[in-house]
N, C-alpha and C positions, 0 to 999 in steps of 0.2 A: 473394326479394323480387319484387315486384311489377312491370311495365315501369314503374307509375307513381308505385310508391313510389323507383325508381331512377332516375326522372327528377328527384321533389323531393328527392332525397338529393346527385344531382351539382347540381342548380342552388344547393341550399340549401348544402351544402360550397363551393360555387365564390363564390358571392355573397354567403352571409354570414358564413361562417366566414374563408375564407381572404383577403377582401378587408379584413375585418377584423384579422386576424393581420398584413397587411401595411401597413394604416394604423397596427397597434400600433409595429409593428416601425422601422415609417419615422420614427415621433414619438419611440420612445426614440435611433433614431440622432441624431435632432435637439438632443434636448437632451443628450446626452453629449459632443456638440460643443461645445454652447454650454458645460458645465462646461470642457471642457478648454480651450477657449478663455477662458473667463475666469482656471482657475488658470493660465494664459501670460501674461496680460496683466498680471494681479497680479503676477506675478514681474516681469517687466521693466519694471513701475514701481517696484519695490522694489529693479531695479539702478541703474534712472535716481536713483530719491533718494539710493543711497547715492553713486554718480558725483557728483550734486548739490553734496549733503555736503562728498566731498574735493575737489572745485574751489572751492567758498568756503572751504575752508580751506588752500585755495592760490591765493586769489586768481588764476585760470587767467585769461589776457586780460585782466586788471583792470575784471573783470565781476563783483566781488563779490556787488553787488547783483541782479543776476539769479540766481545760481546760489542766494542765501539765496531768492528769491522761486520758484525751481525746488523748492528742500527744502522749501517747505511746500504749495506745488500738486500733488507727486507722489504725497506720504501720503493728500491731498484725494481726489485721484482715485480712489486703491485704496480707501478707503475707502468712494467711491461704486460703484466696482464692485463692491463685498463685501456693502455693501446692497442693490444689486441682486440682485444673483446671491441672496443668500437670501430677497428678497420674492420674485421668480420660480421658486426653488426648483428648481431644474433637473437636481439629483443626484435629488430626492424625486420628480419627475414622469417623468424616465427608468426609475425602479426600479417607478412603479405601471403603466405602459406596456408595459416588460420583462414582469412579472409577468402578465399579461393576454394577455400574446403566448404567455409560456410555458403558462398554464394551458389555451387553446386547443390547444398543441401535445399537451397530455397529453390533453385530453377524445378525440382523437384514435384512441387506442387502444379507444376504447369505441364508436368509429364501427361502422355495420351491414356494411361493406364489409370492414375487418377481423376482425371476430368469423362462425366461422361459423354459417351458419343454416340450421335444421331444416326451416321451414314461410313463410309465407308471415302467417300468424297473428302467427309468434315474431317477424319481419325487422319488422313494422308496431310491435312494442312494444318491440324494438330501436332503432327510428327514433325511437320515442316517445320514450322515454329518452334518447338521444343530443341531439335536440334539446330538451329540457327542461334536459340536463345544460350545454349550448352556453350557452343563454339566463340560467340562475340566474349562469354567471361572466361575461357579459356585463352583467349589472344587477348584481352584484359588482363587476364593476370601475367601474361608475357610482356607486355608494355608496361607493367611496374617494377621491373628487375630495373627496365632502363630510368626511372624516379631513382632508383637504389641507386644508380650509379651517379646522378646527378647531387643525392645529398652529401655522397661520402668526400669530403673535402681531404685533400692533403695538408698535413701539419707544416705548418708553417716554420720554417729555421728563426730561430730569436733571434732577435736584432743586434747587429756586431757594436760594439761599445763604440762610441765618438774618440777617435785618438783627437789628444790633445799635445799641445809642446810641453817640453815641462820647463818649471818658472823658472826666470833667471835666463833665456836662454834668447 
């Protein structure tokens, strides 16, 4: 290779490859967090309600009424955390992150610095290649944001009850 093809190969590796693999890398630690923090959080609202639960049916402190007003805000919550967590989708955005971090690491292998090279002709169509192959999974991995938005369905409103006449009438 070139001096000058080895200069756009370390700066194009250093700057857009790998600072890229580490903003992939950084975003899927992020939201694999935010999953496992949310299945924690669900679970210990799901010990709190059932705690809830067996103190209004042991009247604990003769706090009846609070502990019934606790068994129906704790479900409330996890329920709002569950719809959270899958409008934000944070297992599904970890995995397209993941995937984009890994496919960087494999383009890797086809890099000009590891394959060797004959000529200086070959190392230029090497590079070509390499950076052609870098950039299609990087605009790959931009066309799966728009997959994300295609799965995320809006909740449907329940269906209004059948009015009926009342009998007799």
């Amino acid at each position: 290779m070139t001096a000058r093809d080895q200069q756009f190969f370390a700066l194009y590796r250093q700057h857009r490859v790998e600072d890229q693999r580490g903003f992939y890398d950084g975003r899927r630690r992020e939201f694999r967090a935010a999953q496992d923090e949310s299945v924690w959080l669900v679970a210990v609202l799901m010990v709190f309600t059932a705690a809830a639960a067996a103190f209004a049916t042991a009247n604990v402190g003769g706090l009846e009424r609070l502990w019934s007003v606790l068994q129906v805000a704790f479900p409330a919550l996890v329920t709002a955390l569950v719809a959270y967590n899958g409008l934000y989708a944070f297992e599904r955005q970890a995995k397209i992150y993941g995937d984009a971090a890994n496919n960087l690491l494999r383009a890797r292998a086809d890099a000009p610095d590891v394959r060797p090279l004959l000529d200086d002709v070959a190392a230029q169509g090497v590079l070509r290649a390499y950076v052609q192959q870098v950039e299609r999974l990087l605009d790959g991995e931009q066309a799966r944001w728009g997959e994300l938005d295609g799965e995320i369905k809006p909740v449907e409103p329940p269906p209004k009850p059948a009015l009926t006449p009342p009998k007799g009438s």
